[in-house]
C-alpha positions as CSV (number, residue, x, y, z in Angstrom):
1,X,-66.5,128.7,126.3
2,X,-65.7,124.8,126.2
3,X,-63.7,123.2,123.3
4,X,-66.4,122.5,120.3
5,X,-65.3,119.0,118.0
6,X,-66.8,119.6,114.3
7,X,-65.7,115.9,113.1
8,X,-67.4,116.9,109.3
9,X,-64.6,120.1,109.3
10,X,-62.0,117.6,111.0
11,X,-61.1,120.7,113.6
12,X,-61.5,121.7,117.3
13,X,-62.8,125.0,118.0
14,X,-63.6,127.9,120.9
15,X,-64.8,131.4,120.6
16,X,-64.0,133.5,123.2
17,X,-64.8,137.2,123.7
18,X,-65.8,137.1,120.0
19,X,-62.1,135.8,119.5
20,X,-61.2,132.4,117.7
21,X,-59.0,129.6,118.4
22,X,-59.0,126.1,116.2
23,X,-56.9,122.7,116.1
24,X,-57.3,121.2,112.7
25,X,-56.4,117.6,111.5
26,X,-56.3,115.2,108.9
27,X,-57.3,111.5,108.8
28,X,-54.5,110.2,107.3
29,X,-55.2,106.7,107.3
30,X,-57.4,104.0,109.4
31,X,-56.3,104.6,113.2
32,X,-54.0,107.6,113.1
33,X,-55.5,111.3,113.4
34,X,-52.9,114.1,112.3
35,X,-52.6,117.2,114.0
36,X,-52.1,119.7,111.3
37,X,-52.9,123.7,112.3
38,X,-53.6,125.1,115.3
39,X,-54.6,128.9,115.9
40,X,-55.2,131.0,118.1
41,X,-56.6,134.8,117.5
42,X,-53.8,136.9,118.5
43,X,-56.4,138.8,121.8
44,X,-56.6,135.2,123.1
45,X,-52.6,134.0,122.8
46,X,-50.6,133.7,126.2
47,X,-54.0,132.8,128.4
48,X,-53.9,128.8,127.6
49,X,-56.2,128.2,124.9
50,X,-54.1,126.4,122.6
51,X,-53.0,124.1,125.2
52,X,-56.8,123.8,125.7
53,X,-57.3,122.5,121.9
54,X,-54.3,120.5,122.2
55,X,-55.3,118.4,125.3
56,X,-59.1,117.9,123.8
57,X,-57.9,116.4,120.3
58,X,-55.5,114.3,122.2
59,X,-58.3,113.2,124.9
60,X,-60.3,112.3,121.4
61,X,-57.3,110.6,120.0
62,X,-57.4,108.2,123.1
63,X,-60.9,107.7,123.7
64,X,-60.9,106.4,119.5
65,X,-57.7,104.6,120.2
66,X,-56.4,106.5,117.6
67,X,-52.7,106.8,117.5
68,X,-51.3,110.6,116.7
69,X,-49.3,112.4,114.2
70,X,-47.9,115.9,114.7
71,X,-47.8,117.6,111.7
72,X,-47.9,120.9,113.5
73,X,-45.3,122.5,115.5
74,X,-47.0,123.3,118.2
75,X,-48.4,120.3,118.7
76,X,-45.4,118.3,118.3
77,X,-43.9,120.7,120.8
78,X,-46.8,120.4,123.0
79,X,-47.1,116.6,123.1
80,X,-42.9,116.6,123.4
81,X,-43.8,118.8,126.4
82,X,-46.0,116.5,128.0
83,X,-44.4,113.5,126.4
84,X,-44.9,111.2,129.5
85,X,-49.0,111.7,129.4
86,X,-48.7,111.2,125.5
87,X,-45.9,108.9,124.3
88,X,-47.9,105.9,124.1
89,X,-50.5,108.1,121.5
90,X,-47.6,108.9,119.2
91,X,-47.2,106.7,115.5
């Protein structure tokens, strides 16, 4: 199932198998998107979903020219991870 963006809810989701995953964020301010919660139904963990969620709010973070907080660990790690594709995104 592809990555949904509900911008009233301020999350990314996917159901897969009848199994959830989500990567939620705030609006801090004008021009900055915060990454606050991601999760990822325990059936669904260790197959690449999360990195999923966490490369389609960053893709939306860059097509908005938004610049990126990361609030949650695993997308702080993630981003830290990848920090060369992302390090211009970051606050």
């Amino acid at each position: 199932m592809p990555i949904k963006h509900n911008p009233d809810k301020k999350e990314f989701t996917t159901t897969r198998a009848g199994h959830k995953a989500e990567l939620a964020y705030v609006r801090p301010a004008e021009g900055i998107v915060d990454f606050t919660h991601t999760f990822v139904d325990e059936a669904l963990r260790g197959q690449g979903v999360a990195e999923e969620l966490a490369r389609a709010g960053l893709a939306f973070a860059q097509e908005n020219h938004l610049k990126v907080k990361t609030t949650c660990k695993f997308m702080a790690a993630f981003v830290q991870r990848n920090h060369a594709e992302y390090a211009r995104l970051l606050v």
